[in-house]
C-alpha positions in Angstrom: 96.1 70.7 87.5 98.9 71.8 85.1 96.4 74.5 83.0 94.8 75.2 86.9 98.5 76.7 87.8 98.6 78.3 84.5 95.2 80.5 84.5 96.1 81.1 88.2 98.9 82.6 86.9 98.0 84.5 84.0 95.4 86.1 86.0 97.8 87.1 89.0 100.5 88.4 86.3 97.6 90.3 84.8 96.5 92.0 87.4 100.0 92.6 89.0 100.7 94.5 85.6 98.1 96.9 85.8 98.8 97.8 89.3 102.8 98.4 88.6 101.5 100.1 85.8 99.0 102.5 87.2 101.8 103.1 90.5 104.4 103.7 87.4 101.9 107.4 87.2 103.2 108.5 90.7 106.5 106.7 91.3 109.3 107.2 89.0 112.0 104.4 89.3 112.1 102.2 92.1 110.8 99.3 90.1 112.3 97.0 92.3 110.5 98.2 95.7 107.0 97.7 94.0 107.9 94.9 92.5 108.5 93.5 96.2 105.5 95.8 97.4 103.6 94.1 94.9 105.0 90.0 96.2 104.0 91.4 99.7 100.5 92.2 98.9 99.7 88.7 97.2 102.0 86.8 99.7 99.1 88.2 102.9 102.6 90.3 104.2 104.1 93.3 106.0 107.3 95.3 104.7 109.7 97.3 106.8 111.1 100.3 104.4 114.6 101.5 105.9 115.4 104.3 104.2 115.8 108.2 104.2 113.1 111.0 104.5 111.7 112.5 101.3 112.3 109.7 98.8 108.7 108.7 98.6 107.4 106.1 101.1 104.0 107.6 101.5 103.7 108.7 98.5 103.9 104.4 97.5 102.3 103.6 99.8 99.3 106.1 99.2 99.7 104.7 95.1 99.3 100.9 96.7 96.3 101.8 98.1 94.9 103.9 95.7 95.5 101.6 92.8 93.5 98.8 94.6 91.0 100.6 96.2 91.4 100.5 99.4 91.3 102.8 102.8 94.6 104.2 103.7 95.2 105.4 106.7 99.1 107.3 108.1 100.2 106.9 111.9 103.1 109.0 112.5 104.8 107.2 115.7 106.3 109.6 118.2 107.8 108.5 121.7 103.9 109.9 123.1 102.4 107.7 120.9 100.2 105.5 123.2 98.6 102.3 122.0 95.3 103.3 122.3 96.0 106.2 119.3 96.9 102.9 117.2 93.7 100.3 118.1 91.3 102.9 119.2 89.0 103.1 122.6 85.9 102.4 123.7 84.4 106.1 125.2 81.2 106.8 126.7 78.7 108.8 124.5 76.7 111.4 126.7 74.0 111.6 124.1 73.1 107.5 124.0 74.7 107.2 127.8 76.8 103.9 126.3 80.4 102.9 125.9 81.1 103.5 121.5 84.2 102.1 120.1 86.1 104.7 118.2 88.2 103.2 115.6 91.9 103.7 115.7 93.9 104.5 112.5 94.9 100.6 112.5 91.3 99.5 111.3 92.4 100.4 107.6 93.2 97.9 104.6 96.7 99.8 104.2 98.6 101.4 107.1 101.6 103.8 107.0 104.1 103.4 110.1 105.9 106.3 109.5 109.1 105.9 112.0 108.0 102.6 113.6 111.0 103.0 115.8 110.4 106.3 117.2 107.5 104.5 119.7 108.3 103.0 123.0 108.0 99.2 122.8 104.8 99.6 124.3 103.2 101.1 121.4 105.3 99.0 119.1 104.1 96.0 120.3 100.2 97.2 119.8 100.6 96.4 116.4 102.3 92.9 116.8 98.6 90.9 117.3 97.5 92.9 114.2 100.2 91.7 112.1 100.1 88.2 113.0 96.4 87.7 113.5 95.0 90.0 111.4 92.6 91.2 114.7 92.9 93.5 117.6 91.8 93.3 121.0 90.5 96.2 123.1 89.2 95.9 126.8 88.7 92.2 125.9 86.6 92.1 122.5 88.4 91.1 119.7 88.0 92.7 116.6 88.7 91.9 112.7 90.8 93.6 110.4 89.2 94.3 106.9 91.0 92.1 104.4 93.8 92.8 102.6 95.6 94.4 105.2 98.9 95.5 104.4 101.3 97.5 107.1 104.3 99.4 105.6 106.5 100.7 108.0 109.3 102.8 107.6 112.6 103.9 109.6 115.5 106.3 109.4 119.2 104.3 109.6 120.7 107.5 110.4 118.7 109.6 113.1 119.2 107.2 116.4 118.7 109.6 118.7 115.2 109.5 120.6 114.7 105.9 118.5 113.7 102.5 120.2 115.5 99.6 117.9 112.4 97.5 117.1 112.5 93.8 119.1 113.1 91.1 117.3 109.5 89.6 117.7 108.3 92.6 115.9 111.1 92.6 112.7 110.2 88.8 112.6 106.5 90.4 111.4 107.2 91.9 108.8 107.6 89.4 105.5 110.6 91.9 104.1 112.7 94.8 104.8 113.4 96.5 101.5 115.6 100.4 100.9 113.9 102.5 98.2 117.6 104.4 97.5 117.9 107.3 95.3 116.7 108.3 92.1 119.4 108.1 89.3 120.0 111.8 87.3 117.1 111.2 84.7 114.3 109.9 87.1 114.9 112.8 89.3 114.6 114.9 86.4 111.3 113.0 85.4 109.8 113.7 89.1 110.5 117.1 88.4 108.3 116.9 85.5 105.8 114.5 86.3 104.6 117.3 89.2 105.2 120.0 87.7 101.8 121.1 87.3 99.8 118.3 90.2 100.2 115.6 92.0 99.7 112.5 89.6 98.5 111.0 93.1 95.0 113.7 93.0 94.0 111.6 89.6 95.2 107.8 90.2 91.8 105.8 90.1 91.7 101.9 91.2 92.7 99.1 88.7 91.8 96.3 91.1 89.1 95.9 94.0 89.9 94.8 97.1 87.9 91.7 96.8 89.9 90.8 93.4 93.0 91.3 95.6 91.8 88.3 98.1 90.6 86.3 95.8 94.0 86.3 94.1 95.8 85.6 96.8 94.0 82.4 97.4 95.4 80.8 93.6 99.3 82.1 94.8 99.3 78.2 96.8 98.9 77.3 93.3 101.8 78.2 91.9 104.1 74.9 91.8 107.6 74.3 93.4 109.6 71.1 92.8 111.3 69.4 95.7 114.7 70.0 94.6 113.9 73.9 94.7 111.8 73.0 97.8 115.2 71.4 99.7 117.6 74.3 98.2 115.2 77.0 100.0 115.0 74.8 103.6 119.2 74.3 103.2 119.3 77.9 102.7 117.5 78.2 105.9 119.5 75.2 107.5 122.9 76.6 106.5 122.1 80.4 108.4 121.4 78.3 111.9 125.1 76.4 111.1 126.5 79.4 110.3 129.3 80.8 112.8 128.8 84.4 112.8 125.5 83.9 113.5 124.0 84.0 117.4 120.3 82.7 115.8 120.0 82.0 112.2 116.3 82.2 110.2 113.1 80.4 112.1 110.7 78.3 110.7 108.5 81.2 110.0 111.2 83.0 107.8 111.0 79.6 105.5 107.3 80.2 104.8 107.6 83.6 104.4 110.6 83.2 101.7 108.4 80.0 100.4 105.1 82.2 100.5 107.3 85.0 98.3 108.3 83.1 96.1 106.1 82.0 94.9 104.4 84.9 94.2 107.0 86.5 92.8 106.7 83.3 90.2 103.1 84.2 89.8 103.5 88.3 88.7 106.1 87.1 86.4 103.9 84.7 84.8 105.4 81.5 85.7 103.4 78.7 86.8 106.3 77.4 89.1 109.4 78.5 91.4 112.6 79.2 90.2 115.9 78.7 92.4 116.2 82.6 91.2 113.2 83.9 93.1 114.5 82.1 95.8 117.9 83.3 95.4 116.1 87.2 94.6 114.1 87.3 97.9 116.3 85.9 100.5 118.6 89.6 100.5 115.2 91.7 101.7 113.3 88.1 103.5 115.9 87.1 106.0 118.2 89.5 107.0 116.0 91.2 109.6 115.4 88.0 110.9 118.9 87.0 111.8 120.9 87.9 114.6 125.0 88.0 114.4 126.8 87.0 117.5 129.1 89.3 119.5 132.0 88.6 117.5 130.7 89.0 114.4 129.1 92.7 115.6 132.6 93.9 116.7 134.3 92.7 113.7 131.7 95.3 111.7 129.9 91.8 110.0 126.0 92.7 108.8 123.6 90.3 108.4 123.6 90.9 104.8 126.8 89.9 104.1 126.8 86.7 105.8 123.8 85.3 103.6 125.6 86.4 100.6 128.0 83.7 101.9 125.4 80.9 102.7 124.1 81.8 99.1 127.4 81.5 98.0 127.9 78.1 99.2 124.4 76.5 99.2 124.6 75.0 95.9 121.4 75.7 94.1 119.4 72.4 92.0 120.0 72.8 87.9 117.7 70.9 85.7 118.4 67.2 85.0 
């Protein structure tokens, strides 16, 4: 069992390398993001970017895709957007004189949501059934997605005007919500560089098949926690639904999501088991979104953020012997 965890492991580090490697072509900086772009693709999960235009969200996301060889498709949600432009329709071919299903843009491995929250909840929620279950249904027939599918959606914090915040059903989809931020002086001066001539992006070529990418994900349950580090991630949990400033604190399905993470984050650093770090690392971008502050707490200019720093703070975390 022991050397089992370890070549699971070894290959998912392995792997994970050469894709942050190959992304390092396109993206300059921002290790952190594809390091939890990276978690999100072997922990079978969504991420919410919240972030500024022009700092490269398509452009990683287009690298993701690219570097495992896998469809890509961009939906750029406007308040028109109906749900049908998402899924797709069923329209009747003159030629053959029968119904065809035209594929909507969601029937991709990786999909860009570029301003998720300039929809109408309408068109929001067309893509809740995908996330979730990983199928759509149109005029009753359900349909598969291909496998991995991956949605990374993105949202301006400081255009609110014509935006529709997303529900909390939907933000409780998405594994982690992650901010790219700005590049420092050097890196910007490196972008500069790196497309000066063309677009690394024209030349990236796969490192990984899709298939590879599944098959990996199914050797992540492998990767062992202890019971101690087991209990300090559920009191985690426990201590946000105690918590005062909080209306509704993390659901069950935050704990598997932060369980499923971190253990994958264990795995791409080559660690065969979970640290009370990882845990400690993933809770700031894994439950925020998820929890909702009460009346007081929104008044008194609280964020979500800063009241998990203070159940990290006092959850004690288990040390060794």
């Amino acid at each position: 069992m022991v050397e089992e965890r370890a070549q699971a492991a070894a290959e998912i580090k392995d792997v994970a390398d050469r894709i942050r490697e190959n992304i390092g072509r396109v993206i300059v900086g921002g290790s952190e993001v594809i390091e939890m772009a990276l978690v999100a693709l072997l922990a079978d999960g969504h991420i919410l970017i919240e972030d500024v235009p022009g700092i490269g969200k398509t452009m990683l996301a287009k690298a993701i895709s690219r570097s495992v060889g896998c469809t890509f498709k961009r939906i750029q949600f406007t308040p028109d957007l109906m749900p049908s432009d998402i899924t797709g329709i069923h329209y009747y071919n003159q030629k053959s004189s029968e119904f065809e299903f035209r594929p909507g843009p969601i029937m991709s491995n990786f999909v860009l949501a570029d301003e998720i929250n300039r929809a109408t909840p309408r068109t929001q929620s067309a893509l809740l059934e995908a996330m979730e279950e990983r199928q759509v249904t149109i005029d009753g027939q359900t349909m598969p997605l291909p496998a991995p599918f991956l949605v990374l959606a993105t949202q301006n914090p400081i255009e609110l005007e014509g935006t529709f915040p997303l529900p909390e059903a939907q933000l409780d989809r998405f594994l982690m919500r992650v901010k790219v931020g700005y590049p420092d002086e050097a890196e910007e001066e490196d972008i500069l560089l790196r497309f000066e001539e063309k677009n690394p992006l024209d030349s990236l070529e796969p490192v990984v098949e899709a298939e590879e990418l599944v098959r990996l994900r199914t050797l992540v349950p492998h990767i062992h926690c202890e019971p101690s580090v087991r209990r300090y991630l559920v009191a985690i949990i426990r201590a946000t639904r105690k918590h005062a400033a909080l209306e509704l604190g993390a659901s069950p399905r935050a704990s598997l999501a932060l369980f499923r993470a971190s253990r994958a984050l264990a795995a791409i650093s080559g660690r065969d088991y979970v640290l009370p770090d990882d845990i400690k690392r993933l809770a700031p971008v894994v439950l925020p979104h998820r929890l909702i502050l009460g009346s007081q707490s929104r008044l008194r200019g609280r964020d979500a953020g800063g009241v998990l720093d203070e159940v990290l703070a006092e959850v004690p975390a288990p040390v060794e012997g």
